[in-house]
C-alpha positions as CSV (number, residue, x, y, z in Angstrom):
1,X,11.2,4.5,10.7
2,X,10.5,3.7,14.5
3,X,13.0,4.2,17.1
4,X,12.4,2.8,20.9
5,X,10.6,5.8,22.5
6,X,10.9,6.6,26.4
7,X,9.3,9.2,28.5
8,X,13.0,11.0,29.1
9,X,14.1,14.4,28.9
10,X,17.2,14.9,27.1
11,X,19.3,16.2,29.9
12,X,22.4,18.5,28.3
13,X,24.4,17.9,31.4
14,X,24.8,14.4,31.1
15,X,25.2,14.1,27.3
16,X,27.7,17.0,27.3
17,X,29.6,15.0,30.4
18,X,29.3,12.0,27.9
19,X,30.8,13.6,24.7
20,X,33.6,14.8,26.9
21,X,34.6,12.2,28.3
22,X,34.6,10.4,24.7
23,X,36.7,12.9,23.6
24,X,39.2,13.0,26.3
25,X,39.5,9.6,25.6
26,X,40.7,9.7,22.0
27,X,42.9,12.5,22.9
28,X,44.8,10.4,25.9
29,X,44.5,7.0,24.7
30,X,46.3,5.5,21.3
31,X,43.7,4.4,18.8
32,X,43.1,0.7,18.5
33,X,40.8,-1.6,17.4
34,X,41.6,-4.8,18.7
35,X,40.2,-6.6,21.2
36,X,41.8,-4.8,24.4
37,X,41.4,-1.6,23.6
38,X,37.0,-2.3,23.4
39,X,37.8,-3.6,26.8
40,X,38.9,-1.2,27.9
41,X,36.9,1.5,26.7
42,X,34.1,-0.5,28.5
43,X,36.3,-0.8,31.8
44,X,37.4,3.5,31.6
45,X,33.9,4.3,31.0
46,X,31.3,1.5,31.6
47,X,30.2,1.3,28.5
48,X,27.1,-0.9,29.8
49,X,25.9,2.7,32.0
50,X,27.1,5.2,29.1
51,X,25.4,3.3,26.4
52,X,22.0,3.4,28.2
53,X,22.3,7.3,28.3
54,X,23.2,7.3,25.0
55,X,20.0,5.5,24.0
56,X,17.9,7.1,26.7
57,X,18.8,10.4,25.2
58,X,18.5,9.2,21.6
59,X,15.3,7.9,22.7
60,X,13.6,11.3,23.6
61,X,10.5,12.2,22.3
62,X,11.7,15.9,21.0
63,X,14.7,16.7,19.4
64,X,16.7,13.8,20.3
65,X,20.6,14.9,19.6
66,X,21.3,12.4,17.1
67,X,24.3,14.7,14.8
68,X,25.4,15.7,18.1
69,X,26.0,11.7,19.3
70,X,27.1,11.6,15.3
71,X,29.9,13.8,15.3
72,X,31.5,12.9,18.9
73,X,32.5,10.1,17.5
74,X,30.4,7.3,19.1
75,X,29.8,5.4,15.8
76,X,32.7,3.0,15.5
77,X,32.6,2.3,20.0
78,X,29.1,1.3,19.5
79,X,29.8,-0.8,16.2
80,X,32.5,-2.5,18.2
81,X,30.9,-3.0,20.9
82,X,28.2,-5.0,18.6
83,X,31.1,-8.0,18.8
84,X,31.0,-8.3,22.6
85,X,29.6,-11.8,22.5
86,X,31.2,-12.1,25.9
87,X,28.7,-9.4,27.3
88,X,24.7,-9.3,25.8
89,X,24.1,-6.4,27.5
90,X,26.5,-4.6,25.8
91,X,25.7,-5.7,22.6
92,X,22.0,-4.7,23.3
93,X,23.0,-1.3,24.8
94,X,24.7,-0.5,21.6
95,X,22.3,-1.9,19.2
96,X,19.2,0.1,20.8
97,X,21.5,3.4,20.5
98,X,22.2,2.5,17.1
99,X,18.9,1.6,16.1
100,X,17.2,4.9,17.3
101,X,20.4,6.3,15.6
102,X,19.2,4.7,12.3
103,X,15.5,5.3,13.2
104,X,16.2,9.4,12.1
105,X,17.2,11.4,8.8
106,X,18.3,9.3,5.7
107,X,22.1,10.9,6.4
108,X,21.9,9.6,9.7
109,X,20.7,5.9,8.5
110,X,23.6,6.3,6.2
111,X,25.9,6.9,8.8
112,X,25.1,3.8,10.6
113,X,25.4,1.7,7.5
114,X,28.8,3.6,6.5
115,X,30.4,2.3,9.9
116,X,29.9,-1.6,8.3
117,X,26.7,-2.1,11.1
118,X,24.8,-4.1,9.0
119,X,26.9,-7.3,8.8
120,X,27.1,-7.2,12.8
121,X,22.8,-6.5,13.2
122,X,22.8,-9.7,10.7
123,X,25.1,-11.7,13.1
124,X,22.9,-10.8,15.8
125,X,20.2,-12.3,14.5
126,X,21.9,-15.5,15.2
127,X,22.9,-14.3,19.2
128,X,21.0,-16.7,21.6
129,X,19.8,-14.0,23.7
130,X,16.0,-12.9,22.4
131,X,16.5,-9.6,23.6
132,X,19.8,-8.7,21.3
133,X,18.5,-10.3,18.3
134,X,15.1,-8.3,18.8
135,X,16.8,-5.4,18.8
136,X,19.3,-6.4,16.0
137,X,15.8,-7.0,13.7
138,X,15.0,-3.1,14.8
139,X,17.8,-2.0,13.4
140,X,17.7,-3.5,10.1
141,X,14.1,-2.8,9.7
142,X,15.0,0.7,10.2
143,X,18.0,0.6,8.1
144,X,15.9,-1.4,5.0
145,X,12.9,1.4,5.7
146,X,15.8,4.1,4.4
147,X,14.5,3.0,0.8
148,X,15.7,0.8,-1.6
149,X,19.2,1.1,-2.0
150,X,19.7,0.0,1.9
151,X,17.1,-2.3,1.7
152,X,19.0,-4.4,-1.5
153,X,22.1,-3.8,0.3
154,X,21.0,-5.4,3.4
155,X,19.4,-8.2,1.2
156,X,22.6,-8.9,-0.7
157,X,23.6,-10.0,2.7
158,X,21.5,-12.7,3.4
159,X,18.6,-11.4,5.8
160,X,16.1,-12.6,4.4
161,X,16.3,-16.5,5.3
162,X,16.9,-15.8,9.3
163,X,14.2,-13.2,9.2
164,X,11.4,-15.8,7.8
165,X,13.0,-18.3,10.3
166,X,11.6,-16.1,13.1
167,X,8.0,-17.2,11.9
168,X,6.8,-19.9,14.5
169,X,4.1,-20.4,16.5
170,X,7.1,-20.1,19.4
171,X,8.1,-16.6,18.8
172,X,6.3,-13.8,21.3
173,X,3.9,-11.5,19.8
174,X,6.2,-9.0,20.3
175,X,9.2,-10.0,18.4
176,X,6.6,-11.5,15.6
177,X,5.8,-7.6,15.6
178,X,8.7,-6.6,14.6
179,X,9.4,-8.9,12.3
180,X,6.5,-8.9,10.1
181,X,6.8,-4.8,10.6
182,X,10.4,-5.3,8.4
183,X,9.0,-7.8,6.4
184,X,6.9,-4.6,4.7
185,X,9.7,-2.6,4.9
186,X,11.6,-5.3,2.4
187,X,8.3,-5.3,0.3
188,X,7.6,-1.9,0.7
189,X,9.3,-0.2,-2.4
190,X,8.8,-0.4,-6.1
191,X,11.0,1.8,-7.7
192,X,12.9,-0.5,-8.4
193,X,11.1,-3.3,-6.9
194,X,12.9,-6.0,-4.3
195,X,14.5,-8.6,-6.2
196,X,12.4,-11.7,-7.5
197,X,14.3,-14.0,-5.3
198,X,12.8,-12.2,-2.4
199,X,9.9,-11.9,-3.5
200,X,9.7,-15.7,-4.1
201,X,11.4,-16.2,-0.8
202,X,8.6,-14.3,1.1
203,X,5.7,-15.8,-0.9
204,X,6.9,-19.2,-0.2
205,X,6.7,-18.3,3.5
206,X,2.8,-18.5,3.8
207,X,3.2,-19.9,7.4
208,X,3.6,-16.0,8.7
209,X,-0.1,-15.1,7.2
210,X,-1.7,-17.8,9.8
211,X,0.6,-16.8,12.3
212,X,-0.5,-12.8,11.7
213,X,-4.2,-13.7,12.6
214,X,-2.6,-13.4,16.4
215,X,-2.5,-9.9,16.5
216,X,-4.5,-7.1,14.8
217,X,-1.0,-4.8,14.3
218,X,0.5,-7.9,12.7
219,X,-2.5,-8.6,10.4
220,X,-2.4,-5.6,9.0
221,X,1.3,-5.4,8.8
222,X,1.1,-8.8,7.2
223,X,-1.5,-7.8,4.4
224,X,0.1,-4.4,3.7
225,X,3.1,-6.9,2.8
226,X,1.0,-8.4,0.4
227,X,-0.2,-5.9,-1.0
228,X,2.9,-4.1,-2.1
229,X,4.4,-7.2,-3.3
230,X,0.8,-7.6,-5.7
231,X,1.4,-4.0,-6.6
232,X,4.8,-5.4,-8.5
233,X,3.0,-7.0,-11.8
234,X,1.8,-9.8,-13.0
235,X,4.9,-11.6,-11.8
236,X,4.5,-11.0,-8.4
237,X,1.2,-11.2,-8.7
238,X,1.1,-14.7,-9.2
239,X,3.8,-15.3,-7.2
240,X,1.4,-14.2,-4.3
241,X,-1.2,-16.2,-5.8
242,X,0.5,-19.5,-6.2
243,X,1.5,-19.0,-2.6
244,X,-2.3,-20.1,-1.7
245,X,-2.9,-17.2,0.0
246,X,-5.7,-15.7,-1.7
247,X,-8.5,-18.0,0.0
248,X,-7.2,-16.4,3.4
249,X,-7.1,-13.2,2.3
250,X,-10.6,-12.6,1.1
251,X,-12.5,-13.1,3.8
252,X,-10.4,-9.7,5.4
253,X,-12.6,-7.9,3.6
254,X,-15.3,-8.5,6.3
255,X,-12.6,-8.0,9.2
256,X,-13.9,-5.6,12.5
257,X,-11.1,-3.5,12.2
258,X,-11.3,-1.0,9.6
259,X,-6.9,-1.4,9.1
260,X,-7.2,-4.5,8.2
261,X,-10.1,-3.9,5.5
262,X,-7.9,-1.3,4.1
263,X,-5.1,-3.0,3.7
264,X,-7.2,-6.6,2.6
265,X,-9.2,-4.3,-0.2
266,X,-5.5,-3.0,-1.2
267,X,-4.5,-6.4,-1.7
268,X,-7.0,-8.3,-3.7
269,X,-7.2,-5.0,-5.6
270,X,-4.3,-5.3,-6.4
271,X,-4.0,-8.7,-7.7
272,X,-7.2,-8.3,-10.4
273,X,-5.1,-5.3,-12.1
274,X,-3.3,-8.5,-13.4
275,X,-4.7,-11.0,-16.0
276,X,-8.2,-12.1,-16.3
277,X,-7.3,-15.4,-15.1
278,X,-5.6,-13.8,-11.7
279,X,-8.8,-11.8,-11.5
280,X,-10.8,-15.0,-11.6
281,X,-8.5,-16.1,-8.8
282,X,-10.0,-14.0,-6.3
283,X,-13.7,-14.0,-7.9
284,X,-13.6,-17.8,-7.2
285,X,-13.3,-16.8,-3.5
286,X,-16.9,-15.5,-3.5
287,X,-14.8,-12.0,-2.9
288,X,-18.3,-10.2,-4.4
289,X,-20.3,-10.9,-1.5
290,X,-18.3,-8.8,0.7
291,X,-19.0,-5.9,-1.4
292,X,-22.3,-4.7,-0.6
293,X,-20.8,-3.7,2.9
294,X,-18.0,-2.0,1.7
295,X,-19.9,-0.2,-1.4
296,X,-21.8,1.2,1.9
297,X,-19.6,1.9,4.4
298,X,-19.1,4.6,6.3
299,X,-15.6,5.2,5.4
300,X,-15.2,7.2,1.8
301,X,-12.0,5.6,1.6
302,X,-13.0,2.2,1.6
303,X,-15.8,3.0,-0.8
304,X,-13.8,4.5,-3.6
305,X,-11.3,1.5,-3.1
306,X,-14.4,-1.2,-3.4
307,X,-15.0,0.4,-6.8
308,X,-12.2,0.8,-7.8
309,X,-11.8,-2.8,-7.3
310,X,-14.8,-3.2,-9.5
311,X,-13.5,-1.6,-12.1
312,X,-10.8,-3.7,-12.6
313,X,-13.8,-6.4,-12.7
314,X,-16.1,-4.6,-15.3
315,X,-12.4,-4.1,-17.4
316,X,-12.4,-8.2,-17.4
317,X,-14.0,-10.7,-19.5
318,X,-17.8,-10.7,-20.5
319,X,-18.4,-13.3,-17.7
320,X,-16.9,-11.3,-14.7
321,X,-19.3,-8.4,-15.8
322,X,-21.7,-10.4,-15.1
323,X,-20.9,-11.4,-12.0
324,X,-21.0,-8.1,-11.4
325,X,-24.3,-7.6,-12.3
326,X,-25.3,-11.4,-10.6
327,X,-24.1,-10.0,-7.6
328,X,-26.7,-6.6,-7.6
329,X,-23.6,-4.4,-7.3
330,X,-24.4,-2.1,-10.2
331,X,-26.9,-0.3,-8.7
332,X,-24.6,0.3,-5.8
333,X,-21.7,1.5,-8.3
334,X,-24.3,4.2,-10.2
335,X,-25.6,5.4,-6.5
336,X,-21.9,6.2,-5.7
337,X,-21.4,7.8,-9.0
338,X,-24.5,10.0,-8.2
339,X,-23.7,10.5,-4.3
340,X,-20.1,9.4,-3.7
341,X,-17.0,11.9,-3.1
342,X,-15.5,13.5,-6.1
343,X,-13.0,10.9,-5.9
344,X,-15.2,7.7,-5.5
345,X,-17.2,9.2,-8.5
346,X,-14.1,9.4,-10.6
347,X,-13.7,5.5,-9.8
348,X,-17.4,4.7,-10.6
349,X,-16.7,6.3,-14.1
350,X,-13.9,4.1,-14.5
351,X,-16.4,0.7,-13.8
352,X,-19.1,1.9,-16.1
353,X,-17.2,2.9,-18.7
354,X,-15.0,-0.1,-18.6
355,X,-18.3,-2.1,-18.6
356,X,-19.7,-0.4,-22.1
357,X,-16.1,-1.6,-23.3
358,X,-16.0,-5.1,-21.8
359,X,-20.1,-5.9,-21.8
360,X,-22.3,-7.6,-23.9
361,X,-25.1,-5.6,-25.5
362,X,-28.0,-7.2,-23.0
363,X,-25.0,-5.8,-20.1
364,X,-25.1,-2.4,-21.6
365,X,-28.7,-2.5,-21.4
366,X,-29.1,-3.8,-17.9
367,X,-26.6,-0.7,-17.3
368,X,-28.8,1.6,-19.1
369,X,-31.9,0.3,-17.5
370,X,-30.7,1.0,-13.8
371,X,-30.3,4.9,-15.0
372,X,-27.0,5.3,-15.2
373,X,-27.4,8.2,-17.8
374,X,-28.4,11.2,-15.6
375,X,-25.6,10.7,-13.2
376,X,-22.6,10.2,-15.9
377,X,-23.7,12.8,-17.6
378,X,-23.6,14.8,-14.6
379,X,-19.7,14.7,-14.3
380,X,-19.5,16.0,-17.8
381,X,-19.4,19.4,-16.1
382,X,-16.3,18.8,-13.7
383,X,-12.9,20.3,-14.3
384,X,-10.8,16.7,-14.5
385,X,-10.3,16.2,-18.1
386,X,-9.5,12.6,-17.7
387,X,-13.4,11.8,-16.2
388,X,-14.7,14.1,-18.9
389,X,-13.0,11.9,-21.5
390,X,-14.0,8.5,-19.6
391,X,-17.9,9.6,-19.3
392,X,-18.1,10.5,-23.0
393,X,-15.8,7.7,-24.3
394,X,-18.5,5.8,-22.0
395,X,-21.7,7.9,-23.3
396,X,-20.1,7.0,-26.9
397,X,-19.7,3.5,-26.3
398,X,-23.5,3.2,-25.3
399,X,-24.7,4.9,-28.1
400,X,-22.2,2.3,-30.4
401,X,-24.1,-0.7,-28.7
402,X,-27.8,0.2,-29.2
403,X,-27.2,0.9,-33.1
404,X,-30.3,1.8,-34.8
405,X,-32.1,2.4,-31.8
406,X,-29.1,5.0,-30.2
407,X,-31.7,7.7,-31.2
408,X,-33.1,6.4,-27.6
409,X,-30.4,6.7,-25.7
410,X,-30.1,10.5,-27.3
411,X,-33.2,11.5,-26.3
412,X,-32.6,10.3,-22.4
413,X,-29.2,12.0,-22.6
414,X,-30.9,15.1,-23.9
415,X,-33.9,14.9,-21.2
416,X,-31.1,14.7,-18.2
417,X,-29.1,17.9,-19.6
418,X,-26.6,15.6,-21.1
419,X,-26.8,17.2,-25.0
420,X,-26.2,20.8,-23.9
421,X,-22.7,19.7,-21.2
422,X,-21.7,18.0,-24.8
423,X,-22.5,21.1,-26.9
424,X,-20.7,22.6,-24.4
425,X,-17.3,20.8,-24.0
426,X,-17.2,21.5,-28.1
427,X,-15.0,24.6,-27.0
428,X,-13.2,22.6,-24.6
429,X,-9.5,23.1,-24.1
430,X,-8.4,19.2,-24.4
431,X,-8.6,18.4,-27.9
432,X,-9.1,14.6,-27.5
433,X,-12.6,16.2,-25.1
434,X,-13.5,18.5,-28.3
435,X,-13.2,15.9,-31.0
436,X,-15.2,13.6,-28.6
437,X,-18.0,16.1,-28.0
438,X,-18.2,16.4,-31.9
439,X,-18.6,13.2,-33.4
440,X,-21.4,12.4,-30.7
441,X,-23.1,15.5,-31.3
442,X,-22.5,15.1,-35.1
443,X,-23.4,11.3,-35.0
444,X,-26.3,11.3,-32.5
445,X,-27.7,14.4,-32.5
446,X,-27.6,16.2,-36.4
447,X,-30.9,14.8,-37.3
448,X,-34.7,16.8,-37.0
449,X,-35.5,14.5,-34.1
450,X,-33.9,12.8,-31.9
451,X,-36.3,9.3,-31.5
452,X,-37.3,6.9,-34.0
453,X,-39.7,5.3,-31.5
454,X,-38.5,2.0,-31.1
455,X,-37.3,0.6,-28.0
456,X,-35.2,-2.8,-28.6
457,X,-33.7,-1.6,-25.5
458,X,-36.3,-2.4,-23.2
459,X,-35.2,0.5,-20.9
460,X,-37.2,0.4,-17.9
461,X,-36.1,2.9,-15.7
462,X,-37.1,4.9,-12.8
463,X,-35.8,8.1,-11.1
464,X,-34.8,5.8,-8.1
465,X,-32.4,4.0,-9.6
466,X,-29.8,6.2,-7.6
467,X,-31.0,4.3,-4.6
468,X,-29.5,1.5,-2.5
């Protein structure tokens, strides 16, 4: 949540002067809540000036005293107040204290909703006055940021529509800001997801992605939208992708800014987790040729997403491993599954594993002739059980695919220290790992020797293959 910051100190005096005179004022005056009586409240106290404390001191950088505002009883004023089309700078007054209000602890979100806010912020998104309906989008971005309760509640009453209206080339960079920034918030949950219409609603918008490319804070606000709504299933997925956006979002992959990369890589990750026809979606965008530069940038992050990403691809169909391997990106995944960070390795696994699963048997060779061996069998020694299982269910695989002449790949696994890890993980505690480690050491290596000679393989390999 984001509330409206100032460079004030939160001075005791005056809030203190404020909360009694709010007080003296419910114990003097008789309760009311027509019309008059908001008048005047603002003519006894100025709202206007006592508002703008309010939000000044709500607005401090430490500690603002948001329970303290809370409990004086300045809720329903500044709710009320929200209604004074007659006076916009009221209305903004209130909705800024109310949004930094909202901008704190769930409790205090919920405290705004609970004094019936929301359908006033949504009103205010109508006001003619860009200032008040700014600050009315705050608010409700910080009230749908609360999680997903708020934000279905808040949906259930209609934001969506005026929100996307916002989206022209006529709207200040500022506001635009804003409004893609609550855009993510209403995609920005999963458990459960936003509701399909909304989904649909937002997809069907694709005017806001051009518009984004205005500002760097609004591309990547933009793209993290998409991203969560491709992280929704196969639904969303190609809801996103029937939007046409997919062309567009490619090319972010090459963007300067290293936000927007992130967020762009999230994305079209994202959508080829789906079907092998969504995955071909984005591999008809030439998406592989970005990869070489992110398989070696200088951000780990990045890296361990880019393979990732290829893992989903060597998971595919036979013909998007090969355009993996077309696009001379396997010897940059075995190099990060030699060198990589624990957690890029763990990914690399994952996309040569996936590839002795999804690949033809000339694949598995061109996979085996790079030297992929020496380093997988390196991460039979870590302590994470699921890459243990994923290098020997991979090890296995390879063996499977060079039938009679697996007596080969033995041999190369037993050269690199590969046989004895095995051996080893025999008295491991997982029993899926032990039960592995078995049958390959039963299948592969019971015999007197462990190489009949022959070499349908055609494996070629050098100790450079690690190199990029």
């Amino acid at each position: 949540m984001r509330c409206f910051s100032m460079l004030v100190e939160t001075n005791q005096v005056i809030f203190d002067c404020i909360c009694f005179f709010f007080f003296f004022f419910f114990n003097t005056v008789e309760w009311s809540w027509d019309v008059c009586y908001v008048h005047h409240v603002y003519r006894l106290l100025n709202c206007v000036f006592t508002f703008a404390y309010c939000r000044k001191l709500l607005s401090s950088d430490r500690n603002p005293p948001i329970d303290d505002l809370i409990k004086s009883g300045i809720l329903p004023i500044l709710v009320k107040c929200l209604e004074r089309d007659d006076n916009p700078s009221l209305q903004f007054e209130a909705a800024w204290a109310l949004t930094n209000i909202a901008s704190g602890t769930s409790a205090q979100t919920q405290a705004v909703v609970k004094s019936n806010a929301v359908p006033l912020f949504l009103r205010l998104l109508h006001s003619p006055h860009q200032n008040v309906c700014e600050q009315a989008v705050w608010a409700l971005g910080n009230i749908i940021g609360d999680g997903p309760q708020c934000r279905d509640y808040v949906i259930s009453l209609g934001v969506v529509k005026p929100l996307l209206s916002f989206i022209n080339p006529s709207i200040p960079i500022t506001f635009l800001r804003n409004v893609t920034w609550v855009i993510v918030n209403l995609c920005r949950n999963k458990d459960p997801p936003p509701p399909m219409e909304t989904v649909q609603e937002v997809c069907a918008c694709c005017s806001w992605f051009s518009n984004a490319l205005a500002s760097t804070q609004i591309l990547v606000d933009t793209v993290w939208a998409l991203s969560y709504l491709t992280d929704g299933g196969n639904e969303q997925i190609q809801m996103v992708i029937d939007s046409g956006v997919v062309p567009f979002l490619v090319p972010l992959l090459s963007h300067q800014e290293v936000k927007v990369q992130t967020a762009a890589l999230r994305a079209v990750g994202n959508i080829v987790t789906g079907t092998d026809e969504q995955t071909q979606v984005v591999l008809n965008c030439d998406v592989l040729s970005h990869f070489p530069n992110l398989l070696t940038h200088p951000k780990e992050k990045i890296n361990k997403e880019a393979v990732w990403f290829l893992s989903n691809i060597t998971a595919g169909n036979q013909q998007q491993v090969q355009a993996v391997i077309d696009a001379g990106l396997i010897p940059m995944i075995i190099h990060q599954l030699a060198k990589g960070d624990f957690g890029t390795q763990k990914e690399a696994a994952w996309a040569i594993s996936n590839l002795t699963i999804s690949g033809r048997k000339d694949q598995v060779e061109y996979l085996v002739q790079q030297n992929v061996i020496p380093p997988f069998c390196n991460l039979l020694s870590v302590k994470d059980s699921q890459v243990v299982q994923v290098v020997l269910d991979g090890l296995k695989n390879i063996l499977i695919m060079a039938g009679e002449e697996a007596s080969t790949i033995a041999e190369i696994i037993e050269e690199c220290g590969g046989l004895e890890k095995i051996e080893n993980l025999q008295q491991h505690e997982n029993e899926d790992i032990y039960k592995l480690a078995f049958e390959i050491i039963d299948q592969y290596f019971s015999g007197d020797d462990v190489s009949s000679g022959k070499t349908v393989f055609n494996l070629q390999y050098t100790n450079q293959g690690h190199s990029v």
